[in-house]
DRENDO-1510 file (C-alpha; in Angstrom, 1 decimal, always signed):
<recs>
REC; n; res; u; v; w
REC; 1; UNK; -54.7; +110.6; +1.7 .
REC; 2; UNK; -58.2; +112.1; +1.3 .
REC; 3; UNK; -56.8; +115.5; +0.8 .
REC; 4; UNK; -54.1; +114.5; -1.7 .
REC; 5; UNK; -56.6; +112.5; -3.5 .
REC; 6; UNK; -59.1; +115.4; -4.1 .
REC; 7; UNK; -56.1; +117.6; -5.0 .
REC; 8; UNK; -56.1; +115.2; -8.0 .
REC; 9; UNK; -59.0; +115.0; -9.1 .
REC; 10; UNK; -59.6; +119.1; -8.7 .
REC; 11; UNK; -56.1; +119.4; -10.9 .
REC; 12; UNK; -57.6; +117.3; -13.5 .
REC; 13; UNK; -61.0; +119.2; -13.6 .
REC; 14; UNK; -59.1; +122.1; -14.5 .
REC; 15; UNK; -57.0; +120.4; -17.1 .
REC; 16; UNK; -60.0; +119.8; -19.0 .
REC; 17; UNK; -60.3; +123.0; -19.5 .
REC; 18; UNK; -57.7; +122.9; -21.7 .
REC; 19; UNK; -57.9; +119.9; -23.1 .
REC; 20; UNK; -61.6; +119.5; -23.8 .
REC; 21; UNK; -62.1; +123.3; -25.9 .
REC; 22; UNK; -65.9; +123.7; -27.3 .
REC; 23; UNK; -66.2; +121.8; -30.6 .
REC; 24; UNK; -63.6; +119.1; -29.6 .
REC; 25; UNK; -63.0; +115.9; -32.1 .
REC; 26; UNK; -65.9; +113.5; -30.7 .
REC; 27; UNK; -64.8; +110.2; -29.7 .
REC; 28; UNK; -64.7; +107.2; -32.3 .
REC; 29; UNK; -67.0; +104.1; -32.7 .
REC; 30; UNK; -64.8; +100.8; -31.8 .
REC; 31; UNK; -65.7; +97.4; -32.6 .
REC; 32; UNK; -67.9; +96.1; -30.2 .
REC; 33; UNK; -66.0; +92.9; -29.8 .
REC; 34; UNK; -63.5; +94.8; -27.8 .
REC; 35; UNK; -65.6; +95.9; -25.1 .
REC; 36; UNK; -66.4; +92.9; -24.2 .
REC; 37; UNK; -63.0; +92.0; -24.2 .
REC; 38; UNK; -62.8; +94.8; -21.2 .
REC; 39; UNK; -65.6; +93.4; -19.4 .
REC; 40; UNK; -64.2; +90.1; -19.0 .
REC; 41; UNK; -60.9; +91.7; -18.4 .
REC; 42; UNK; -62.3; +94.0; -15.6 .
REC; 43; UNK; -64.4; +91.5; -14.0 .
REC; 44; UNK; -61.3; +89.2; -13.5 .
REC; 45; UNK; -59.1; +92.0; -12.9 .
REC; 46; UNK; -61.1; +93.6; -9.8 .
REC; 47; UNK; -61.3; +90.4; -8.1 .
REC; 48; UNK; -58.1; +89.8; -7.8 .
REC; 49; UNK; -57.7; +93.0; -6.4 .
REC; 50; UNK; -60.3; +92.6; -4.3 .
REC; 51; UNK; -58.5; +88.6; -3.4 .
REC; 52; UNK; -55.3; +90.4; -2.3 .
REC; 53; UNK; -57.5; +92.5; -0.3 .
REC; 54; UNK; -59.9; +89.6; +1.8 .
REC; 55; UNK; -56.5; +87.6; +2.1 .
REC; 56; UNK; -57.4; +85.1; -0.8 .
REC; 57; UNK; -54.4; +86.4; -2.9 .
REC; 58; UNK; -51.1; +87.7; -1.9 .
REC; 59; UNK; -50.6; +91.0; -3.4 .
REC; 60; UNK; -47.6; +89.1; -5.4 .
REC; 61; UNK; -50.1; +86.6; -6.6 .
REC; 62; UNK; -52.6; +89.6; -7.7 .
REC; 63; UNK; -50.2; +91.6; -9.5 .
REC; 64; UNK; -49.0; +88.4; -11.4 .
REC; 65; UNK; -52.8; +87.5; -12.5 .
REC; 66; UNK; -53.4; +91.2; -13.3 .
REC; 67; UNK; -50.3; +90.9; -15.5 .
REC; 68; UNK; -51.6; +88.1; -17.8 .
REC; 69; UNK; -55.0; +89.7; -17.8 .
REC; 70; UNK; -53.8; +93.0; -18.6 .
REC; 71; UNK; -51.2; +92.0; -21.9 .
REC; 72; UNK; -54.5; +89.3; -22.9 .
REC; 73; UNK; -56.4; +92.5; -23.0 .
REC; 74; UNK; -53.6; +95.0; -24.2 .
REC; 75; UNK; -54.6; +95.6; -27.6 .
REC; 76; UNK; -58.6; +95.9; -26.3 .
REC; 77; UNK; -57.5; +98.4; -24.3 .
REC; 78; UNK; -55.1; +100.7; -26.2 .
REC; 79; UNK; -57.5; +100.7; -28.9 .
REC; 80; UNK; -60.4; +102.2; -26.9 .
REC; 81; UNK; -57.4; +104.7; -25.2 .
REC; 82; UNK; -57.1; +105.9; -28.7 .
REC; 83; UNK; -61.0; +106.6; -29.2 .
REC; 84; UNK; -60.4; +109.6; -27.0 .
REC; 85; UNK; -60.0; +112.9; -28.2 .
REC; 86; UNK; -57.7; +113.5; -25.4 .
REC; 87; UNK; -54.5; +112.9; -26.1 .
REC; 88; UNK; -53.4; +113.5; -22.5 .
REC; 89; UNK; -55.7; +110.8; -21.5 .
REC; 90; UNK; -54.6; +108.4; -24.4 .
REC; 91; UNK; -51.0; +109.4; -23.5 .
REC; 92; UNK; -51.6; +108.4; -19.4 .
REC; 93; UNK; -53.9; +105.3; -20.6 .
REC; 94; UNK; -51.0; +103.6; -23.2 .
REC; 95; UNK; -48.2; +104.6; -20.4 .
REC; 96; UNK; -49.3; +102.6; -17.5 .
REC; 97; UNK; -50.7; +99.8; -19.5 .
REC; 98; UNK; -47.0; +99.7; -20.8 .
REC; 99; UNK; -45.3; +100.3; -17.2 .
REC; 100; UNK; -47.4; +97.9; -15.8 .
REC; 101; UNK; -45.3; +94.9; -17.3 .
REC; 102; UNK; -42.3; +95.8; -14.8 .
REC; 103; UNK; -43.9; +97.0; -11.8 .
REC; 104; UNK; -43.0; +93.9; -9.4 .
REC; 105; UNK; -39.2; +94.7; -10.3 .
REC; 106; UNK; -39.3; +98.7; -9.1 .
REC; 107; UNK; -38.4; +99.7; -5.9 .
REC; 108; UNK; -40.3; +100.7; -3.2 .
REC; 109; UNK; -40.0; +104.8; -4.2 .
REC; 110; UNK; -40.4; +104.3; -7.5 .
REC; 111; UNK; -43.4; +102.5; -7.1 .
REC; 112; UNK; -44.7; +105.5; -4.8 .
REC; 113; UNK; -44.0; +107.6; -7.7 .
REC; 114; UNK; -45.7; +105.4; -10.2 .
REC; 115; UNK; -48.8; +105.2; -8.4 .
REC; 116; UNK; -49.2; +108.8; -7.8 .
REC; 117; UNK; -49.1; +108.7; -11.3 .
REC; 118; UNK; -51.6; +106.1; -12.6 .
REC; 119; UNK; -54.1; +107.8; -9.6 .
REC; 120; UNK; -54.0; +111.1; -11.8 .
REC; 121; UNK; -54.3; +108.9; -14.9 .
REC; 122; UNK; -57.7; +107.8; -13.3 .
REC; 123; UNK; -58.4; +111.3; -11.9 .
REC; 124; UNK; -58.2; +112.5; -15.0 .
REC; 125; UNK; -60.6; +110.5; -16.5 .
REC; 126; UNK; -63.2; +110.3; -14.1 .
REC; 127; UNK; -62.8; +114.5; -14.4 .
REC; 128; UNK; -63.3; +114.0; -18.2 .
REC; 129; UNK; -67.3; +113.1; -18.2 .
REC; 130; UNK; -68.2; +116.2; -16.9 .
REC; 131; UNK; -66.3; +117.8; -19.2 .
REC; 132; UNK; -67.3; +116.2; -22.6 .
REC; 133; UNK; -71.1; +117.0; -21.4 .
REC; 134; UNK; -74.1; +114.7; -21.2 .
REC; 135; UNK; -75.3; +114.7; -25.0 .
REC; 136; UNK; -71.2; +113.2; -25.9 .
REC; 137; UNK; -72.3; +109.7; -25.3 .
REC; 138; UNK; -69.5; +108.0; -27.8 .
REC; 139; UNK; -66.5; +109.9; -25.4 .
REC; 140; UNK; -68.1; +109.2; -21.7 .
REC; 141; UNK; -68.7; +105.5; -23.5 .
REC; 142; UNK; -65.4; +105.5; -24.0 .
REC; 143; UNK; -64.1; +106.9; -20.7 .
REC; 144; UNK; -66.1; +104.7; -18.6 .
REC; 145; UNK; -64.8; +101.8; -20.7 .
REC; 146; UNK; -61.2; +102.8; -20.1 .
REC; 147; UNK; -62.1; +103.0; -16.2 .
REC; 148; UNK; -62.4; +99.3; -16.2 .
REC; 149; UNK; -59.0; +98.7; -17.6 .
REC; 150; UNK; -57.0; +101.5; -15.7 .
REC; 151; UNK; -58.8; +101.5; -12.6 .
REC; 152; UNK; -57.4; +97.8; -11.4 .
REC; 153; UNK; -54.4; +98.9; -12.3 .
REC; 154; UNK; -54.1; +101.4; -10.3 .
REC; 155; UNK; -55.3; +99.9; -7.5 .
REC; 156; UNK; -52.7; +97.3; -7.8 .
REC; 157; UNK; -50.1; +100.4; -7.9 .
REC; 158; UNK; -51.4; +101.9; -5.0 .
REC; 159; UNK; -51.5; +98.4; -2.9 .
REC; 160; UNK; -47.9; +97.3; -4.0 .
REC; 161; UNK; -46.8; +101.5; -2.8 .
REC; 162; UNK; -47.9; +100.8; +0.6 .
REC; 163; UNK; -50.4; +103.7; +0.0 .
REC; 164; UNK; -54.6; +103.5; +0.8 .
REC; 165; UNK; -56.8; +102.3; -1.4 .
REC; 166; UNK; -59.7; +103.1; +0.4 .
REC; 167; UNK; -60.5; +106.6; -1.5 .
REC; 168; UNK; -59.4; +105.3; -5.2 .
REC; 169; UNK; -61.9; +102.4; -4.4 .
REC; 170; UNK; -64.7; +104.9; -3.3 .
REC; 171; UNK; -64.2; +106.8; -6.7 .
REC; 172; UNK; -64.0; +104.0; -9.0 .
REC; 173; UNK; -67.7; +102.6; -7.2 .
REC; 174; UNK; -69.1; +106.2; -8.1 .
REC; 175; UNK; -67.9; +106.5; -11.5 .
REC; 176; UNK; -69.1; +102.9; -12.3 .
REC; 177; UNK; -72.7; +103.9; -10.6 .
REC; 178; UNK; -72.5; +106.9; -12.8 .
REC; 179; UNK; -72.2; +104.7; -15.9 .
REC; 180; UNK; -74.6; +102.2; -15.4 .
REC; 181; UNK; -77.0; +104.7; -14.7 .
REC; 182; UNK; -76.2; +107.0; -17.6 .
REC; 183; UNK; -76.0; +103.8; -20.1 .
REC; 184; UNK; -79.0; +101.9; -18.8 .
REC; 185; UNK; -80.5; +100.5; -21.8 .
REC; 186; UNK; -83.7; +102.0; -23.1 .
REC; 187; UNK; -86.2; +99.5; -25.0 .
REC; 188; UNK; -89.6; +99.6; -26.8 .
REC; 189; UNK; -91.5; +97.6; -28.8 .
REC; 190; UNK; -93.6; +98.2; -32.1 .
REC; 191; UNK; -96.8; +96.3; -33.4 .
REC; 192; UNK; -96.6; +95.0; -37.0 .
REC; 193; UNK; -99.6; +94.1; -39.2 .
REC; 194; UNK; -102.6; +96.2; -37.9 .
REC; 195; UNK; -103.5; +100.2; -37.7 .
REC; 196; UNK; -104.4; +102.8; -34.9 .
REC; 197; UNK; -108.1; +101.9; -36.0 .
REC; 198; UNK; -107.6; +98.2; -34.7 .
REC; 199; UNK; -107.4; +99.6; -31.3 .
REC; 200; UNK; -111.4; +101.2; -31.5 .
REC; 201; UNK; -112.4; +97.8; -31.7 .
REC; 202; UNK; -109.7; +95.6; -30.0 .
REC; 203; UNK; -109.6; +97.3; -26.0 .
REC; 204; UNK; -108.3; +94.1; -24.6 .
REC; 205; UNK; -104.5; +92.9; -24.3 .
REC; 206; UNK; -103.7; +91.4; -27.7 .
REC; 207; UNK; -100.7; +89.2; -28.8 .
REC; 208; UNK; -99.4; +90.5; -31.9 .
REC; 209; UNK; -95.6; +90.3; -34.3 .
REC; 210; UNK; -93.8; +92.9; -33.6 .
REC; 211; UNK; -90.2; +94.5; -33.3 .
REC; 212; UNK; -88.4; +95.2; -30.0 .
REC; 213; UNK; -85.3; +97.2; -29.3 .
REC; 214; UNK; -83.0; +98.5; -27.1 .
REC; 215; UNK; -80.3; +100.6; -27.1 .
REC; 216; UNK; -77.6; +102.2; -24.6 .
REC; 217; UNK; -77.4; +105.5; -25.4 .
REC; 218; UNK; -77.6; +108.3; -28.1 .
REC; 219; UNK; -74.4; +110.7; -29.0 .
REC; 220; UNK; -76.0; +113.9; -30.4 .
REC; 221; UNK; -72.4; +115.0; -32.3 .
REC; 222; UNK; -72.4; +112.2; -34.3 .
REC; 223; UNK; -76.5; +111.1; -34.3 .
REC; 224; UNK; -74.9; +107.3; -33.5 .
REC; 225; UNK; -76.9; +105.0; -31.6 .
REC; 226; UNK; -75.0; +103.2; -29.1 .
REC; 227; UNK; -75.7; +99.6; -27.9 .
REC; 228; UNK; -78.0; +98.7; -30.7 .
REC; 229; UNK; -79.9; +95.2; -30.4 .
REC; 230; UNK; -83.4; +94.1; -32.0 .
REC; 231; UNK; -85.4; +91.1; -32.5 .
REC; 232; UNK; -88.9; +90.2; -33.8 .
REC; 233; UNK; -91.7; +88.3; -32.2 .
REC; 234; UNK; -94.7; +88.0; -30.3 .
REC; 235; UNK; -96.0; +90.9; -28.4 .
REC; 236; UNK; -98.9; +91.6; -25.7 .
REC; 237; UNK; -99.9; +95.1; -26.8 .
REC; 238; UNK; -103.3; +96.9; -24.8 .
REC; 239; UNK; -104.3; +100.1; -26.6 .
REC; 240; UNK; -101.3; +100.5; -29.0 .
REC; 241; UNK; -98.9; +100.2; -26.0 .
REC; 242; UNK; -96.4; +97.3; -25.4 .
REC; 243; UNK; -97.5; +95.7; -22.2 .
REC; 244; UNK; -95.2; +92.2; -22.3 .
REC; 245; UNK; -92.1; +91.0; -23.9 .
REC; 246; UNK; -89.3; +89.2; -22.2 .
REC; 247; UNK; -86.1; +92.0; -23.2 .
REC; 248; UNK; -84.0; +90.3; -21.1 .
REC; 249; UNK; -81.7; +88.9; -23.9 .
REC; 250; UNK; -82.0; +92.2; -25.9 .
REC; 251; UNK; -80.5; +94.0; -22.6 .
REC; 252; UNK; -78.0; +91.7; -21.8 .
REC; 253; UNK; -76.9; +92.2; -25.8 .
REC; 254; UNK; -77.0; +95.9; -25.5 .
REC; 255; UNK; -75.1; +96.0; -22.7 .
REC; 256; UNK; -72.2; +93.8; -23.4 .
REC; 257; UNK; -71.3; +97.2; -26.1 .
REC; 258; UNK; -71.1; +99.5; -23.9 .
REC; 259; UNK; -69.5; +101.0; -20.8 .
REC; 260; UNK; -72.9; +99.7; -18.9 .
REC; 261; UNK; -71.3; +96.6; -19.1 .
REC; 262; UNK; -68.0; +97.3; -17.8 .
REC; 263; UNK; -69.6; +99.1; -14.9 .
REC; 264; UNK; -72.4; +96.0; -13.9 .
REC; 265; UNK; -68.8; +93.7; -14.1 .
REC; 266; UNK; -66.4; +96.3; -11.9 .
REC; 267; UNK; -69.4; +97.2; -9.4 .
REC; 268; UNK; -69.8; +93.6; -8.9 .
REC; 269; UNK; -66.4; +93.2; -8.2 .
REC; 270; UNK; -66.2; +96.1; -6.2 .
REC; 271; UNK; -69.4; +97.1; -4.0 .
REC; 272; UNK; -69.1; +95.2; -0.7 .
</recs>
């Protein structure tokens, strides 16, 4: 299973090659709303993969859930397939999410087939980040968005094929750490109403207005900011230097637009 597994991912590496050329169409923005449409899909999703799994599903019960999750979230998720550049991804992404509806009434080597399948749809994506490099944050957004809507899926394919889970499972957990890591959000804050001359005179901690921030991530192709959220209030600044502000809210916000968000719900789902 191990061996067949990295066979997929290594054949999707080297179809990126092809399908990610230098100066590829960057991905496109998407409404915000629907990501968190995926992150409440994925959370449920997962677990009841992860129910079928600790015995507090059947796999039939699972499957059935992940069904009504997955056409609640249909439209969420095709529209973020079609942010990719890749149509090969988009293609695999939209297929599944389709095939999906009538997997319970396939037989058993059919569903072998199919699952091969929607594993190489996730190989395939998971091979993409490297491929669309670091400073393409708007396309590895995107891709590690899509993981939490594909990835449960196949899981579910996998399970009802008789096939292990174990290694698809292991993947999806590093992709997800990869994401929340590279999506982290970033904040600052910024003083309001005195100059750098204040600070001569003023050495001690002072609460002050001020404008706080966060974002997710920055996609050099496009100069977009990803994850955007603000808010104005009172500040402890020493020397110039925020040194306490609650950014808890401002986090939680930049993180529900994002993939960081998807990731946080799936690894919560998923790490043991």
């Amino acid at each position: 299973m191990r061996k067949r597994l990295a066979a997929g991912v290594s054949a999707a590496v080297l179809a990126t090659a092809a399908l990610v050329p230098t100066g590829a169409k960057p991905a496109r923005a998407i409404d915000p709303g629907t990501v968190i449409t995926i992150i409440q899909f994925a959370s449920a999703a997962y677990s009841y993969f992860q129910g079928s799994q600790r015995g507090g599903l059947t796999l039939e019960q699972a499957t059935s859930q992940m069904l009504s999750a997955v056409n609640a979230s249909r439209d969420a998720i095709n529209a973020h397939a079609d942010a990719l550049a890749v149509a090969e991804a988009t293609g695999c992404v939209r297929h599944h999410v389709l095939e999906f509806a009538d997997l319970e009434e396939f037989p058993l080597a059919l569903k072998q087939m199919w699952a091969q399948d929607v594993t190489a749809c996730v190989t395939l994506i998971d091979a993409l980040w490297g491929a669309v490099g670091e400073t393409n944050a708007l396309a590895r957004n995107e891709l590690g968005i899509l993981l939490g809507a594909i990835g449960p899926i196949a899981l579910i394919a996998r399970a009802q094929a008789r096939f292990s889970t174990t290694d698809l499972t292991a993947l999806l957990v590093a992709a997800f750490k990869r994401a929340r890591t590279h999506f982290t959000p970033y904040c600052y804050g910024v003083f309001y109403g005195v100059n750098e001359e204040f600070w001569m005179y003023h050495p001690e901690p002072v609460w002050l207005d001020g404008g706080y921030f966060c974002q997710g991530g920055y996609d050099v192709p496009t100069r977009t900011t990803l994850g955007s959220a603000s808010a104005s209030g009172i500040g402890l600044f020493q020397g110039g230097m925020l040194v306490q502000y609650d950014f808890s809210p401002l986090i939680a916000a930049s993180s529900r637009q994002t993939a960081h968000g998807v990731a946080v719900a799936a690894l919560a789902q998923l790490e043991p």
